[in-house]
C-alpha positions in Angstrom: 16.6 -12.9 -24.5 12.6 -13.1 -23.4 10.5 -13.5 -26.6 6.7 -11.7 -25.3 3.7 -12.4 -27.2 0.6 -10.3 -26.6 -3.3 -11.3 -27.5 -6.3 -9.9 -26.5 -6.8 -6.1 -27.3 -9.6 -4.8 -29.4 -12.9 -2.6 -29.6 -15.1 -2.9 -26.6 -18.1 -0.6 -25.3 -18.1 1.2 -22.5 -19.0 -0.5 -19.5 -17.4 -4.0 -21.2 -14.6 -6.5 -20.4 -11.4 -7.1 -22.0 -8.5 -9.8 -21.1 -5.2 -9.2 -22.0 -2.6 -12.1 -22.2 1.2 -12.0 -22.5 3.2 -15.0 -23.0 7.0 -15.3 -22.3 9.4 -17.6 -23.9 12.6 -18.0 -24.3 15.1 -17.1 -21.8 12.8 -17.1 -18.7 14.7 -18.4 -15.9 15.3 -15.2 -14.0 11.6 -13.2 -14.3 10.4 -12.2 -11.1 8.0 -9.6 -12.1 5.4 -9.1 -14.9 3.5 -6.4 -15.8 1.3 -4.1 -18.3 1.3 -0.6 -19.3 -0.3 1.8 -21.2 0.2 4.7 -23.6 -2.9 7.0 -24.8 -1.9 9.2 -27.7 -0.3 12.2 -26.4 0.2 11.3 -23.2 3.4 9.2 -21.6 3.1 5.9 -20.8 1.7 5.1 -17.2 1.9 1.3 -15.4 -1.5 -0.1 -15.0 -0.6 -3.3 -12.8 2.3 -5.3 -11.4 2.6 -8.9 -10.1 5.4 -10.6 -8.8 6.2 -14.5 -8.8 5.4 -14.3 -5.2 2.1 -12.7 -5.9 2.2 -8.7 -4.8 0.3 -6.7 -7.1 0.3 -2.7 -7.7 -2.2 -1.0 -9.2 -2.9 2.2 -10.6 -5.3 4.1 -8.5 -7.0 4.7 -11.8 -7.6 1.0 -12.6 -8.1 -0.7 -9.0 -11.7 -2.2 -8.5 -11.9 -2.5 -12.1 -8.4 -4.3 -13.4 -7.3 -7.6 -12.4 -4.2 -8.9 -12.7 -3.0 -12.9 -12.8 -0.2 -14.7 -13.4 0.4 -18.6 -14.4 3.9 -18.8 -13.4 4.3 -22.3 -14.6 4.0 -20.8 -18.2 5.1 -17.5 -17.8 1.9 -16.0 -19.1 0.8 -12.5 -17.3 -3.4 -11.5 -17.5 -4.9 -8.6 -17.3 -8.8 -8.9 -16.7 -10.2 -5.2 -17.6 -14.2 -4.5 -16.5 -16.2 -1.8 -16.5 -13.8 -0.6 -19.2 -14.2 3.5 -19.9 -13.4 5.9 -23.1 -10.2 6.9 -20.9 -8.7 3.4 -20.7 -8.0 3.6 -24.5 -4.6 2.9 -25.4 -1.9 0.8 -26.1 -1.5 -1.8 -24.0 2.2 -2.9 -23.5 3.7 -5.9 -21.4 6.4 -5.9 -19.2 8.9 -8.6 -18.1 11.8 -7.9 -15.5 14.3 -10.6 -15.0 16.6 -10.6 -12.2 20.0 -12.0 -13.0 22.8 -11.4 -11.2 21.7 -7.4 -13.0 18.3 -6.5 -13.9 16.8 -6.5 -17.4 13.6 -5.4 -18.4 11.5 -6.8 -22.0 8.4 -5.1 -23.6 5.9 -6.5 -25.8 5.1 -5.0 -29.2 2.3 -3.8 -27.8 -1.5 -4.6 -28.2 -4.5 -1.8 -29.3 -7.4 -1.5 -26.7 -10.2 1.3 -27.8 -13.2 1.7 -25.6 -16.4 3.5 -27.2 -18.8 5.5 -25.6 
């Protein structure tokens, strides 16, 4: 089992910076990908950005320029820098672990609040 802890959410104007941080512990021999996602109330949830352990990233269109995502591979621990944040990027942040393993499993956070005010 991967154990994910989340930090970093909260109330932010528009036009402000938030950084999100997921920790992995546990069973982490195995991850090869990282990732966050987000659900707004009412909608489904959409993938905001990927990173790999060899570094490729993915973006949604809707984030790129603005959202950076880092990894520290040593500790497991997955980033997500948010700028120029806007009223639409409200939601619940979530991360996301895959772990390769002879089959692939996949972990979620508990999730972590972000509301942006205009």
């Amino acid at each position: 089992q991967v154990q994910l802890v989340e930090s970093g959410g909260g109330l932010v104007q528009a036009g402000g910076s938030l950084r999100l941080s997921c920790a992995a512990s546990g069973s982490i021999l195995g991850i090869n990908a990282m990732g966050w996602y987000r659900q707004a109330p009412g909608k489904q949830r959409e993938l905001v950005a990927t990173i790999t352990t060899a570094g490729s990233t993915n973006y949604a269109d809707s984030v790129k320029g603005r959202f950076t995502i880092s990894t520290d591979n040593a500790k497991k621990t997955v980033h997500l820098q948010m700028n120029s944040l806007k009223p639409v990027d409200t939601a619940v942040y979530s991360c996301r672990v895959q772990k390769a393993r002879g089959i692939t499993y996949v972990y979620w956070g508990q999730g972590t609040q972000v509301t942006v005010s205009s």
